[in-house]
Backbone bond lengths (Angstrom), bond angles and torsions (degrees), N, CA, C in turn:
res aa  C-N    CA-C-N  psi(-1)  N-CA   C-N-CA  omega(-1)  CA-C   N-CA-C  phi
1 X - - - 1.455 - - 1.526 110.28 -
2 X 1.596 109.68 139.31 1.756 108.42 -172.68 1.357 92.58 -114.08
3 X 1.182 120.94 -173.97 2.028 115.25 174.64 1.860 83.29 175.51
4 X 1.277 108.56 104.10 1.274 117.75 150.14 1.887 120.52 -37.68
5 X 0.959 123.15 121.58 1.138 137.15 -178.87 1.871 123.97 -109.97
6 X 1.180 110.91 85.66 1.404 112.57 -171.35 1.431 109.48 -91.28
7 X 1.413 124.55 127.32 1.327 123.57 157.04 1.510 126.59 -114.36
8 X 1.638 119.39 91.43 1.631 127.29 -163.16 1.430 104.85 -85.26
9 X 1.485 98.65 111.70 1.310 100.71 169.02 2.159 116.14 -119.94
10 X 0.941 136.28 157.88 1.078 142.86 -172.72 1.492 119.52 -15.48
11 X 1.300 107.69 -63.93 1.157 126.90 -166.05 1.922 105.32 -108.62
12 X 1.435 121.24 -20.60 1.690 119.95 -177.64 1.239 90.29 -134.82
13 X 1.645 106.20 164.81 1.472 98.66 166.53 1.772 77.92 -127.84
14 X 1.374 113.06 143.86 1.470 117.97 173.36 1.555 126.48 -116.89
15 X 1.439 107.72 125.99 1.480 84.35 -158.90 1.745 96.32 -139.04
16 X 1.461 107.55 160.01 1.354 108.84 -177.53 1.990 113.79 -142.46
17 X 0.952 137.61 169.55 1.153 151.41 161.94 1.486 123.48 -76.84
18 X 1.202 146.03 66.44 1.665 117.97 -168.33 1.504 103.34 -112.82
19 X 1.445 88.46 -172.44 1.742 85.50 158.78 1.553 106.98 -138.90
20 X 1.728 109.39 -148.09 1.581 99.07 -132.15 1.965 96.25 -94.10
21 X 1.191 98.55 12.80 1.674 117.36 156.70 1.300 135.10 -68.28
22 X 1.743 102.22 -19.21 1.514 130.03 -142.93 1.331 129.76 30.06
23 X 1.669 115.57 42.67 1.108 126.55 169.16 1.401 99.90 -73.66
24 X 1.709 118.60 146.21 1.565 116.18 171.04 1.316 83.04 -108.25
25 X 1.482 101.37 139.89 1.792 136.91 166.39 1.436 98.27 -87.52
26 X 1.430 137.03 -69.45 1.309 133.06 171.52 1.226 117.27 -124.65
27 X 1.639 128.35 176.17 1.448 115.87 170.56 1.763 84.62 -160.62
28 X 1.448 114.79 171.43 1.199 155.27 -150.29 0.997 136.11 -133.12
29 X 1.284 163.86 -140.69 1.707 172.59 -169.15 1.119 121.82 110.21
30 X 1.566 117.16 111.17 1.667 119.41 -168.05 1.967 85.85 -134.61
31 X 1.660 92.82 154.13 1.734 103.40 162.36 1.576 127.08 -33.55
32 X 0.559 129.12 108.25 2.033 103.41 163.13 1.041 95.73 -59.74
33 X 1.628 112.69 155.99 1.452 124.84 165.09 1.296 102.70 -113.50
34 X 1.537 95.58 129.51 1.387 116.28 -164.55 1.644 109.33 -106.80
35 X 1.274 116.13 11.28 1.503 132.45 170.86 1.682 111.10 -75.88
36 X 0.994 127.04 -73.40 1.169 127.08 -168.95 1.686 123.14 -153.70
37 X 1.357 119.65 153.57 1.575 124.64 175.62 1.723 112.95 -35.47
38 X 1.235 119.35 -50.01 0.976 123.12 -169.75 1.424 122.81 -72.52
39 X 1.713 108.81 -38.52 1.687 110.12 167.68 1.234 96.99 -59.22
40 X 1.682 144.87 -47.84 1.190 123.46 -127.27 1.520 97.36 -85.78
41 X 2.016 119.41 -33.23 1.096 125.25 153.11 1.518 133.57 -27.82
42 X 1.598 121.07 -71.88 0.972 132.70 -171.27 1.919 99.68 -70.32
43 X 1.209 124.07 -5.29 1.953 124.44 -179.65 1.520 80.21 -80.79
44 X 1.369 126.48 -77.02 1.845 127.44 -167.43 1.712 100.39 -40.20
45 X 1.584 108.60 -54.13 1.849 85.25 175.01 1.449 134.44 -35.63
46 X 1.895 101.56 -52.32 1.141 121.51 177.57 1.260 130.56 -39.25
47 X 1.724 103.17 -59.83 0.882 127.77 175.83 2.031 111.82 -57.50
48 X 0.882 127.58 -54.47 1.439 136.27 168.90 0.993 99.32 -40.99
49 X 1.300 137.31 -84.57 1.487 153.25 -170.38 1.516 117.80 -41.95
50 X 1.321 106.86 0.58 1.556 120.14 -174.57 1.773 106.23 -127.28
51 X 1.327 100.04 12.50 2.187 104.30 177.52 1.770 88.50 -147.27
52 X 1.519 80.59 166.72 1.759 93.38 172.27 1.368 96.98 -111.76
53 X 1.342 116.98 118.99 1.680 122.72 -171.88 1.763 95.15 -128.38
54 X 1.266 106.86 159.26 1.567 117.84 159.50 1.420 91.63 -124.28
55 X 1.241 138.60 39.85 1.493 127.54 127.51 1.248 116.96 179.69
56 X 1.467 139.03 -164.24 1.672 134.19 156.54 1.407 114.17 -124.73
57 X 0.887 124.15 149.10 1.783 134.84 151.55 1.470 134.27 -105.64
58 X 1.063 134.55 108.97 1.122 115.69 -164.63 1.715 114.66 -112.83
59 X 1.405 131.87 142.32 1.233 138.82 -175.21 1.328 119.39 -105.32
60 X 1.424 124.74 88.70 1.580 117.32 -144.94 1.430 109.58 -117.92
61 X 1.554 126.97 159.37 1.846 112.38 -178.98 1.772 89.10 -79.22
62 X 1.401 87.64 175.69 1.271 114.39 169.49 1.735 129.38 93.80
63 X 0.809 135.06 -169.45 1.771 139.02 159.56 1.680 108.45 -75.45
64 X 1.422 109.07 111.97 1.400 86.62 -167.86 2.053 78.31 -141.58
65 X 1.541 97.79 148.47 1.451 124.42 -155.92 1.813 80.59 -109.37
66 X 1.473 114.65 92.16 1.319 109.76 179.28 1.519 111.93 -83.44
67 X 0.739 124.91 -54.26 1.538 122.52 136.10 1.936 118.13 38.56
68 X 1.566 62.80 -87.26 2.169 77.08 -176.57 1.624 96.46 -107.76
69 X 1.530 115.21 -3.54 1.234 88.75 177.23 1.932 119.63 77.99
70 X 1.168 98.83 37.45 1.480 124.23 172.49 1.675 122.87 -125.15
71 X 1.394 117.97 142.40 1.230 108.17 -154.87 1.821 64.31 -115.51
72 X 1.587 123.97 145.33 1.377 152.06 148.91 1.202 112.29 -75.15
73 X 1.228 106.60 -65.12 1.670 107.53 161.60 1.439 106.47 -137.38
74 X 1.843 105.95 176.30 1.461 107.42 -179.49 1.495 116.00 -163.66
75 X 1.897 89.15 56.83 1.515 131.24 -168.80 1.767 94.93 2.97
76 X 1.053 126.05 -114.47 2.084 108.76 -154.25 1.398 109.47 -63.78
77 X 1.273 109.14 -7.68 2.030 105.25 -178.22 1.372 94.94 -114.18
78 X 1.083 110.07 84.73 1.792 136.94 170.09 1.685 103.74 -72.28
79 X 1.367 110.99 -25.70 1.559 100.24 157.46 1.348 136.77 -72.41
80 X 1.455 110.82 6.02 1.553 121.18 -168.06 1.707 93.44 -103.01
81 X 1.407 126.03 -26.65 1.544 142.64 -159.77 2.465 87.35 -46.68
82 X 1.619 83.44 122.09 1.623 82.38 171.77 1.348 120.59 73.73
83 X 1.329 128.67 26.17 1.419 128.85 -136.65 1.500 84.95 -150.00
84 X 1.438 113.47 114.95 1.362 140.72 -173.36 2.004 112.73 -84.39
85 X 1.618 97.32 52.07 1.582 92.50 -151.78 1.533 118.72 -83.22
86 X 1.388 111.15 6.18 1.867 122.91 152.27 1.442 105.67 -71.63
87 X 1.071 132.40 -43.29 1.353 135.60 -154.07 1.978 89.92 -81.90
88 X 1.508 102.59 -64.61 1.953 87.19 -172.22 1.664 95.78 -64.02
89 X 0.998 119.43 -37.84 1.968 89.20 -173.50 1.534 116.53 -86.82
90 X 1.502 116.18 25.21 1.519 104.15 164.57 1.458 101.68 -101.13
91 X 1.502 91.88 -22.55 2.271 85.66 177.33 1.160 120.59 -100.74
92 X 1.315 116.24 22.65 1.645 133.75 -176.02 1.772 82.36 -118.34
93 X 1.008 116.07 -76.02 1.370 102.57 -171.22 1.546 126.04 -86.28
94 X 1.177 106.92 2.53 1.307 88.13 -179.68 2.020 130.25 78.33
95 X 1.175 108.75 -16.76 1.421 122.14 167.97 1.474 130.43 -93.07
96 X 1.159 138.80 168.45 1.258 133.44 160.16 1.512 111.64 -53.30
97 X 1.300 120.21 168.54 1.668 117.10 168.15 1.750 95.82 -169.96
98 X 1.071 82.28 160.76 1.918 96.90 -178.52 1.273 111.71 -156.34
99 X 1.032 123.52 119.11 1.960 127.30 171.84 1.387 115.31 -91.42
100 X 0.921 123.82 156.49 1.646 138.13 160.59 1.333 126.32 -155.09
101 X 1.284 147.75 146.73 1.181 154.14 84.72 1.439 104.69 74.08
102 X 1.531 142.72 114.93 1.621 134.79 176.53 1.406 93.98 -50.52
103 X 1.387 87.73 -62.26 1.752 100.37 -158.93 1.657 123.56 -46.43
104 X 1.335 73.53 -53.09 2.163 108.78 -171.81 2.002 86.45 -45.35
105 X 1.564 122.47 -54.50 0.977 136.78 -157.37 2.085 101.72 -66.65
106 X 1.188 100.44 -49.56 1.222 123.99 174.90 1.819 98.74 -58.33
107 X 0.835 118.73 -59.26 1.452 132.56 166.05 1.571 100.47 -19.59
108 X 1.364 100.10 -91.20 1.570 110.36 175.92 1.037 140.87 -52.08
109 X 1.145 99.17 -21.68 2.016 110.47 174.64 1.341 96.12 -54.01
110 X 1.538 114.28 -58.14 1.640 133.47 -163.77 1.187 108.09 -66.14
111 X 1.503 134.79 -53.49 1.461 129.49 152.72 1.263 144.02 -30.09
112 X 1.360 94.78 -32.76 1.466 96.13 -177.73 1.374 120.61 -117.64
113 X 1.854 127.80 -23.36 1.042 122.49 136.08 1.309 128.11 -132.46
114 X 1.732 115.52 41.70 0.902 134.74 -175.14 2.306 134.83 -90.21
115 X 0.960 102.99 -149.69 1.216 104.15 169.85 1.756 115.93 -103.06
116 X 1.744 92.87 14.84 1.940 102.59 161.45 1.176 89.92 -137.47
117 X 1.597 124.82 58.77 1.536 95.45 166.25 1.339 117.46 -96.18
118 X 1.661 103.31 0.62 2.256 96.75 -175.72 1.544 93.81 -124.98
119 X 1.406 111.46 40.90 1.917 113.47 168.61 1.256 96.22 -126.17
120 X 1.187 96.55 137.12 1.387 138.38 173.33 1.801 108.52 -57.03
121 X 1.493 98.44 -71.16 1.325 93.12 164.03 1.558 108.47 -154.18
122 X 1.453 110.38 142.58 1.514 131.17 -171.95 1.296 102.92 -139.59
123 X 1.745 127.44 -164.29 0.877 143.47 -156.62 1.315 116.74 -173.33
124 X 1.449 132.84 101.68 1.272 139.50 -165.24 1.855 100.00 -92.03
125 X 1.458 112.44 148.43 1.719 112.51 -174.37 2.013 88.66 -141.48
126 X 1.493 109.27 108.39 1.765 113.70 174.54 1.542 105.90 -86.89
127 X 1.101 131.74 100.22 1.355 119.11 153.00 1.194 130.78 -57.71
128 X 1.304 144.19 119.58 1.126 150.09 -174.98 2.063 113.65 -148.44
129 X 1.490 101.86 -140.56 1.502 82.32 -175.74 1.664 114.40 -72.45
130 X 1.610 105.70 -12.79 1.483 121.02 160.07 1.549 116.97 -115.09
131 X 1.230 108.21 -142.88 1.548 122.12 167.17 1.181 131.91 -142.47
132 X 1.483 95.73 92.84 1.968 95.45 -168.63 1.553 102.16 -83.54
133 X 1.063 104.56 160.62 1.839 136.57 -176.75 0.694 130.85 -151.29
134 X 1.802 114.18 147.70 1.806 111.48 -166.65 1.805 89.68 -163.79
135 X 1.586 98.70 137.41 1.400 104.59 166.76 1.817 123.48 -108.35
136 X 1.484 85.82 118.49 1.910 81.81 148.23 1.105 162.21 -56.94
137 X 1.054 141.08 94.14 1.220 156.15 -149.75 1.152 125.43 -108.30
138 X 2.040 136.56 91.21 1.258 123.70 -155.03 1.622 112.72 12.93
139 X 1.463 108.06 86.17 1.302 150.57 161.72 1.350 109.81 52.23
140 X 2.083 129.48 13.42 0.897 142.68 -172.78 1.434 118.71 -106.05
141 X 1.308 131.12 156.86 1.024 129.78 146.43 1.519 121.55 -57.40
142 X 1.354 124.73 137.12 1.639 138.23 -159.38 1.579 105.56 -125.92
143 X 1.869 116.72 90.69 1.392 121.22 -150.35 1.789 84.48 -80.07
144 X 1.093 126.74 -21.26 1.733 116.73 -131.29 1.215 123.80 58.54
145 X 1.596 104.20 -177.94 1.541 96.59 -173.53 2.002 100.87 -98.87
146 X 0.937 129.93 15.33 1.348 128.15 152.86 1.704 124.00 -130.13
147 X 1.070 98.84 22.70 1.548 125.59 166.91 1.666 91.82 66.04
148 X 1.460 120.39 69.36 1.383 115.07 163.54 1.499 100.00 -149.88
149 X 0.970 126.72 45.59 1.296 122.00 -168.19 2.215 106.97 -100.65
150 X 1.037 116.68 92.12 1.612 129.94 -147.69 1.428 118.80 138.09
151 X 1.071 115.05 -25.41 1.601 113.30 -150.63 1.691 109.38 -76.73
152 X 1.490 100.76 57.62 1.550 93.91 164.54 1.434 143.98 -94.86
153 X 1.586 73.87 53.23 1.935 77.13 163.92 1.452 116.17 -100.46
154 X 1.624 102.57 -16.96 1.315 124.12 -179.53 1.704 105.11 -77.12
155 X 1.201 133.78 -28.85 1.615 122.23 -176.50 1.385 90.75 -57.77
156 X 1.552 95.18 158.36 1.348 103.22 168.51 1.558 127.04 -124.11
157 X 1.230 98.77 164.21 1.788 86.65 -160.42 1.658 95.62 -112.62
158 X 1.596 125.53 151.75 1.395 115.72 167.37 1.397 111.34 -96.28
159 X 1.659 117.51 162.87 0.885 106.60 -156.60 2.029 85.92 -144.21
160 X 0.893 107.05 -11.12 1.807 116.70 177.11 1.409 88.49 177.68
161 X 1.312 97.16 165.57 1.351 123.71 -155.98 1.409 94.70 -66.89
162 X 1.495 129.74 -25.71 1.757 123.53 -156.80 1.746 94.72 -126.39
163 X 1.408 135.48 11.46 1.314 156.56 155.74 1.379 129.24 -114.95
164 X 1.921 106.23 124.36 1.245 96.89 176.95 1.632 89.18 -141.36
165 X 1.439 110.08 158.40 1.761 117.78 -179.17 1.257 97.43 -122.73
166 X 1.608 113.41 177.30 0.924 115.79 172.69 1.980 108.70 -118.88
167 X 1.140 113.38 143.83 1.195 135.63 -165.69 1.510 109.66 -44.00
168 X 1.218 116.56 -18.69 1.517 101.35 -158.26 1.591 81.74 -131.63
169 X 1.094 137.45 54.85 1.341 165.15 -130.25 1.876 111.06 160.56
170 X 1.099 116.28 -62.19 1.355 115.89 -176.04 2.254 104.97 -86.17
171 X 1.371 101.88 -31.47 1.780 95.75 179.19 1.545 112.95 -121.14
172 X 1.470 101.60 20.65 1.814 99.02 161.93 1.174 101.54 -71.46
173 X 1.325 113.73 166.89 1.890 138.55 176.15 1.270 98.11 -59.05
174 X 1.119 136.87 -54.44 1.510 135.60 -168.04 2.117 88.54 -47.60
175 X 1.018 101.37 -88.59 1.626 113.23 179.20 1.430 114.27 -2.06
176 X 1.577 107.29 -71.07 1.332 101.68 -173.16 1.452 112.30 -82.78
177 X 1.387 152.88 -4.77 1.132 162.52 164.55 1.879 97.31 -63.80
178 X 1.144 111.08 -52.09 1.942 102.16 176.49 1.782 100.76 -71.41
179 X 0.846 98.97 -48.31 1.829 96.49 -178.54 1.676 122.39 -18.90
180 X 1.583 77.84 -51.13 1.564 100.02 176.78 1.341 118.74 -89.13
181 X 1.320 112.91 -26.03 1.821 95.67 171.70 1.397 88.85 -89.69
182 X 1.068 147.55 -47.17 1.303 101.62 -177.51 1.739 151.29 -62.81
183 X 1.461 89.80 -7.04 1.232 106.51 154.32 1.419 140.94 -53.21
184 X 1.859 84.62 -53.66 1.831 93.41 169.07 1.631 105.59 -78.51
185 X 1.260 108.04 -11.83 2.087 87.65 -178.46 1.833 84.52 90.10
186 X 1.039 116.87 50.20 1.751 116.62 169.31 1.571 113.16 -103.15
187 X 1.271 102.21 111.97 1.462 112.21 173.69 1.499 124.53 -59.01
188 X 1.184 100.83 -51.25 1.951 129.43 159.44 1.066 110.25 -74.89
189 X 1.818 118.54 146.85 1.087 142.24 -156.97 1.929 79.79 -95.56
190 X 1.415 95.66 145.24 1.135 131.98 154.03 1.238 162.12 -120.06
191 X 1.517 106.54 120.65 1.637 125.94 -138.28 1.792 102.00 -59.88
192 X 1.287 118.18 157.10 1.570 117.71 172.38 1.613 122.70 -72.30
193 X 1.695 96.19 -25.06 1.710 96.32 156.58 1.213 121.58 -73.07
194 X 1.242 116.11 -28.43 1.705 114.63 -171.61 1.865 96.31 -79.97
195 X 1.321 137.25 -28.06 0.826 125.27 157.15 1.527 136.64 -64.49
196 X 1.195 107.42 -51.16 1.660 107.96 176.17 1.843 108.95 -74.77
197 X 1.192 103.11 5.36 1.698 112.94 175.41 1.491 95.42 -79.92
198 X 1.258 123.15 -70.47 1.637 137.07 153.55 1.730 126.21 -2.88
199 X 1.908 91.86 -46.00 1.687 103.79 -174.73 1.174 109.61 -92.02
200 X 1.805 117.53 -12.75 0.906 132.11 172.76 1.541 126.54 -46.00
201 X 1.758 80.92 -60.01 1.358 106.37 -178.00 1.633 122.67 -80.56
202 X 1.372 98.47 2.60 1.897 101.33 -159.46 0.925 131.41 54.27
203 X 1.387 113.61 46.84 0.963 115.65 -165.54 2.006 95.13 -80.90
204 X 1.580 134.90 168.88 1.480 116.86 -158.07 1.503 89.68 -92.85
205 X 1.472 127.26 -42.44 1.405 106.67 -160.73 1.309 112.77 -91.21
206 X 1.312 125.10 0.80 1.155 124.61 157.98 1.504 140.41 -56.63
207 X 1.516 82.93 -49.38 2.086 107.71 165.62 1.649 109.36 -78.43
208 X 1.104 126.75 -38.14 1.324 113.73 139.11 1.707 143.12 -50.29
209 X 0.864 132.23 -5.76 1.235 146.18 -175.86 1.695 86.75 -109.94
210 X 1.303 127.42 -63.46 1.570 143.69 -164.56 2.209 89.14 -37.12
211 X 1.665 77.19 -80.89 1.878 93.30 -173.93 1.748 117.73 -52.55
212 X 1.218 87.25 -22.06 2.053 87.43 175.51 1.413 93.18 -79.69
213 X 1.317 135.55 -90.60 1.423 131.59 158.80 1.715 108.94 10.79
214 X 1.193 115.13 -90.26 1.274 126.72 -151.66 1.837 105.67 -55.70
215 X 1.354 104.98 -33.07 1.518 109.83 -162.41 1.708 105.49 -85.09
216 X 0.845 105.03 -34.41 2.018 116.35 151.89 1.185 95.31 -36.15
217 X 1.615 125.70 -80.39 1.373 134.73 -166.11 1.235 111.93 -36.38
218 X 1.620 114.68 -55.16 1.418 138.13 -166.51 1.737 109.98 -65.55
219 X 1.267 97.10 -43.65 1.285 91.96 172.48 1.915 129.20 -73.28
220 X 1.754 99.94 -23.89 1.350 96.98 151.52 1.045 142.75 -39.37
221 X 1.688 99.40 -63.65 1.562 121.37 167.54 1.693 128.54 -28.77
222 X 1.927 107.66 -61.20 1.025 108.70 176.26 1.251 100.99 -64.96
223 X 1.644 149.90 -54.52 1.172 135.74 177.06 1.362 126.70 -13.91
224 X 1.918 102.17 -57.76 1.268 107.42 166.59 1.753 135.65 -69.40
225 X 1.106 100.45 -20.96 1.668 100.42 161.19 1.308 125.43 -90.26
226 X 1.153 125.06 -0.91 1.163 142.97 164.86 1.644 111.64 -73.43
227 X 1.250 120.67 -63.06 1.531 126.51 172.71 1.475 103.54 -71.91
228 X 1.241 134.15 -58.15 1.631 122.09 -168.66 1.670 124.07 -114.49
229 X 1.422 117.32 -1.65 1.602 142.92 154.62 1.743 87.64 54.28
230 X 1.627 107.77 70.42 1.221 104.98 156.04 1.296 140.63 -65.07
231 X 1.382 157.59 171.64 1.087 140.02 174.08 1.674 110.20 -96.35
232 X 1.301 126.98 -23.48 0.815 149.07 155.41 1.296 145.66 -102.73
233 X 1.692 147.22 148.59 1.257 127.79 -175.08 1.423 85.37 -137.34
234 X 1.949 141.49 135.01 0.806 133.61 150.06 1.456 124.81 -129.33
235 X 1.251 87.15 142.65 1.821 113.70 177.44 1.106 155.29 -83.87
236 X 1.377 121.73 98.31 1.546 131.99 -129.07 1.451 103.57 -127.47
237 X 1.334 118.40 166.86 1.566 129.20 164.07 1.587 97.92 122.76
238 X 1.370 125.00 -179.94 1.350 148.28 142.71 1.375 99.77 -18.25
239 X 0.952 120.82 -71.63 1.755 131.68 -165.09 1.263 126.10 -66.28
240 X 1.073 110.08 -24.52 1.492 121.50 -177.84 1.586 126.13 -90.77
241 X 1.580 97.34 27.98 1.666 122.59 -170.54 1.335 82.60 -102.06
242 X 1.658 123.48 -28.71 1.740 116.13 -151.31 1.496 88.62 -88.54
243 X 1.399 129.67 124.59 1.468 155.07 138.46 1.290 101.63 -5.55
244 X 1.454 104.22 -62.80 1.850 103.81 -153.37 1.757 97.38 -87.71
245 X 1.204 126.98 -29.74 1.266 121.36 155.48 1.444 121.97 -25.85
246 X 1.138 120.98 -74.86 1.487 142.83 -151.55 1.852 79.71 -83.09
247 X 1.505 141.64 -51.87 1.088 138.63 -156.98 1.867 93.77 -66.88
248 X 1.013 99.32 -64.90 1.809 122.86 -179.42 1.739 103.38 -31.02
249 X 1.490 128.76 -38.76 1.244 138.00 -178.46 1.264 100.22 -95.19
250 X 1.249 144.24 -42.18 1.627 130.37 -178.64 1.463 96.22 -70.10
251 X 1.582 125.99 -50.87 1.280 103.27 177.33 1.271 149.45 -62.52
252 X 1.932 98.06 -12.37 1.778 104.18 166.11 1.321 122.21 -98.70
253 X 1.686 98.67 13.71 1.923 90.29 -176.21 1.594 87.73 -103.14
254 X 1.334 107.14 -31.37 2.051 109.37 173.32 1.486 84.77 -36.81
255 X 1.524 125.53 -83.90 1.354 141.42 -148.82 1.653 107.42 -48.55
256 X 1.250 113.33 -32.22 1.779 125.97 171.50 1.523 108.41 -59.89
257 X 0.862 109.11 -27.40 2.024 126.28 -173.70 2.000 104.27 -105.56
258 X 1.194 106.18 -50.97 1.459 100.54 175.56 1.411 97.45 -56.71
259 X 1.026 109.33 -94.33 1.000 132.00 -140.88 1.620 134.14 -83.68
260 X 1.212 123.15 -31.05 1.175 144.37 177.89 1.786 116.36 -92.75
261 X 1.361 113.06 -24.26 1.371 111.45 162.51 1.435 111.91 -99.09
262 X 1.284 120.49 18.02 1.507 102.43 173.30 1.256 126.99 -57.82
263 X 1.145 118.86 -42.80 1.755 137.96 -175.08 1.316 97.95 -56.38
264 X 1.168 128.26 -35.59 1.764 125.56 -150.49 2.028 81.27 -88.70
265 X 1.054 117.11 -12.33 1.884 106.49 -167.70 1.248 126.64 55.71
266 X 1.660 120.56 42.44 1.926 113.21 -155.01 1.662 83.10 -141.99
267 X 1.320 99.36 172.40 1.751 115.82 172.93 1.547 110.20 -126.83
268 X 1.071 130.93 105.41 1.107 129.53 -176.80 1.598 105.98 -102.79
269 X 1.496 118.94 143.89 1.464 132.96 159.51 1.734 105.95 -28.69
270 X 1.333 83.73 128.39 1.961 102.71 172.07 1.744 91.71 -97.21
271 X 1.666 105.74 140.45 1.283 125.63 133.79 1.456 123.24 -84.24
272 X 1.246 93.66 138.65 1.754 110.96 164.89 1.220 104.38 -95.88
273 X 1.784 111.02 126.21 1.442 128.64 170.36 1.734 99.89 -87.07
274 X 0.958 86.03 158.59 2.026 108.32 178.48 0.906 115.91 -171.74
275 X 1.363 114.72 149.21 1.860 115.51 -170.69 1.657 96.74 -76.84
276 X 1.236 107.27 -173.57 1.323 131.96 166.54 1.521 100.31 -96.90
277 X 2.041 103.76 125.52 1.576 84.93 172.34 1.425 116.72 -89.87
278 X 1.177 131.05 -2.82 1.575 123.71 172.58 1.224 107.39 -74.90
279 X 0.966 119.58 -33.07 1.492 117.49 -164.00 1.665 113.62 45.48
280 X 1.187 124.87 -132.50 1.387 130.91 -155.47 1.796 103.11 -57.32
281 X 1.409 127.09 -20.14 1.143 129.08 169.08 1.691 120.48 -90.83
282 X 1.067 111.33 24.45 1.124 104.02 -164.36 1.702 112.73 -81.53
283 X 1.636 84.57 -34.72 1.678 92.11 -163.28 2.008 90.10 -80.54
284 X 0.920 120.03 8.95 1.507 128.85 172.95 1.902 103.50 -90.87
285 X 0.938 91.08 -46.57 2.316 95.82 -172.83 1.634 83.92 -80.22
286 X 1.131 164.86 -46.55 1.305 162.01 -121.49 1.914 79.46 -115.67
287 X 0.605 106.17 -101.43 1.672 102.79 -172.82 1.185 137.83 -5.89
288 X 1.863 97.09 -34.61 1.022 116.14 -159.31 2.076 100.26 -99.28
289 X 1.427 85.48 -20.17 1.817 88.48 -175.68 1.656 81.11 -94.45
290 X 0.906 157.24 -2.69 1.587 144.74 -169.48 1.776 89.36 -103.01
291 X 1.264 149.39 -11.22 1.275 155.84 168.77 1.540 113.31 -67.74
292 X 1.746 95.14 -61.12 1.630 129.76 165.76 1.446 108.44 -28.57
293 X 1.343 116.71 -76.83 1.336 133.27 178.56 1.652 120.24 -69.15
294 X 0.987 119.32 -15.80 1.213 126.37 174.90 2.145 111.26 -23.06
């Protein structure tokens, strides 16, 4: 059995062939088209029409009602918003198809042969140009009852009394990458290697930018063990390959527990951070077991 495997993200759409092992046989990388519903449609034809599949899966941003196969939203492809996109590519192609959730997808990779595969319940966090999220739930993915149940990119954070952002806006990669040029006075955008090259080196405003960054994060985190007391928290995206990343966040949620609840006199439950082991494939193995289960 083959099953096309699409993972659409903002700027690539990434896609591979596997089977029901989640071995990839081949894989791909084409533009998203960021013009309209219909290019982004007729690219998945393309793309199909160029493998021998007995079906597709697709791993998509946004709130998406996998279900019926409706995207609610489809965070930077605002042309997908309401857009029934299982339904046109099963009668365009002719195959099965199933969508889900980046995250939700990312979720499952890790659940099932991941770095949550013997927890009960955890909580996976993808950094990317936002921050998608998804909780575990006795060893499941946890849709909610309007399939947004994760979505913290949407909490919002205050920022002065008459300003508030939203989270996956203030600790996406984009975010902390300006942090730092604007620090140095950088006219040009700056790459995430040229930054963690920087943290490498110690350089000061870099590791400053790192720990301001990270302790935002950290304070999410406890948020989240606080409301749903996962046993786990894991850490996913592009970014979460960098060492001092993933180190930089265990050391400010330690600091949330040292140090910052002392006054209150209480012991609250520790999370364990852990990377994501797929990392950049993840939302590719998650897709592909969300096909599986169908």
């Amino acid at each position: 059995m083959k099953i096309l495997v699409v993972d659409v993200g903002g700027t690539f759409i990434k896609f591979a062939v596997m089977n029901e092992k989640a071995e990839i046989i081949e894989r791909g990388k084409v533009p998203t088209p960021l013009e309209s519903h219909e290019d982004f449609i007729n690219k998945l034809v393309e793309i199909y029409k160029s493998v021998e599949v007995e079906g597709i899966t697709l791993s998509l941003p946004g709130v998406i009602d996998s279900e019926r196969g409706i995207c609610i939203t489809s965070g930077a492809l605002g042309y997908n918003n309401g857009c029934n996109v299982l339904e046109e590519l099963e009668k365009i192609c002719g195959v099965k198809v199933t969508i889900e959730n980046d995250a939700k997808c990312a979720a499952l990779a890790e659940a099932k042969i991941g770095s949550l595969a013997n927890v009960s319940d955890g909580f996976v966090m993808v950094f990317g140009t936002g921050v998608g999220g998804a909780f575990i739930k006795n060893h499941e993915v946890h849709w909610g009852k309007h399939f947004s149940a994760g979505e913290i990119s949407f909490t919002f954070e205050s920022l002065s009394e008459n300003e508030i952002k939203p989270f996956g806006e203030l600790c996406g990669v984009p975010a902390l990458l300006k942090s730092y040029a604007q620090i140095k006075n950088l006219s040009n955008e700056i790459t995430g290697e040229e930054f963690f090259q920087a943290v490498e080196e110690k350089e000061n405003d870099a590791l400053t930018c790192l720990d301001n960054f990270t302790r935002r994060v950290a304070i999410k985190i406890f948020n989240i063990q606080m409301m749903f007391d996962p046993e786990k928290i894991a850490i996913g995206g592009g970014i979460s390959v960098q060492e001092s990343f993933i180190d930089s966040i265990r050391s400010n949620v330690a600091k949330i527990y040292d140090e910052d609840l002392k006054e209150y006199k209480v012991e609250m439950p520790r999370v364990e951070i852990v990377q994501c082991k797929f990392r950049n494939d993840a939302n590719l193995i998650g897709a592909l077991y969300r096909w599986l289960s169908r």
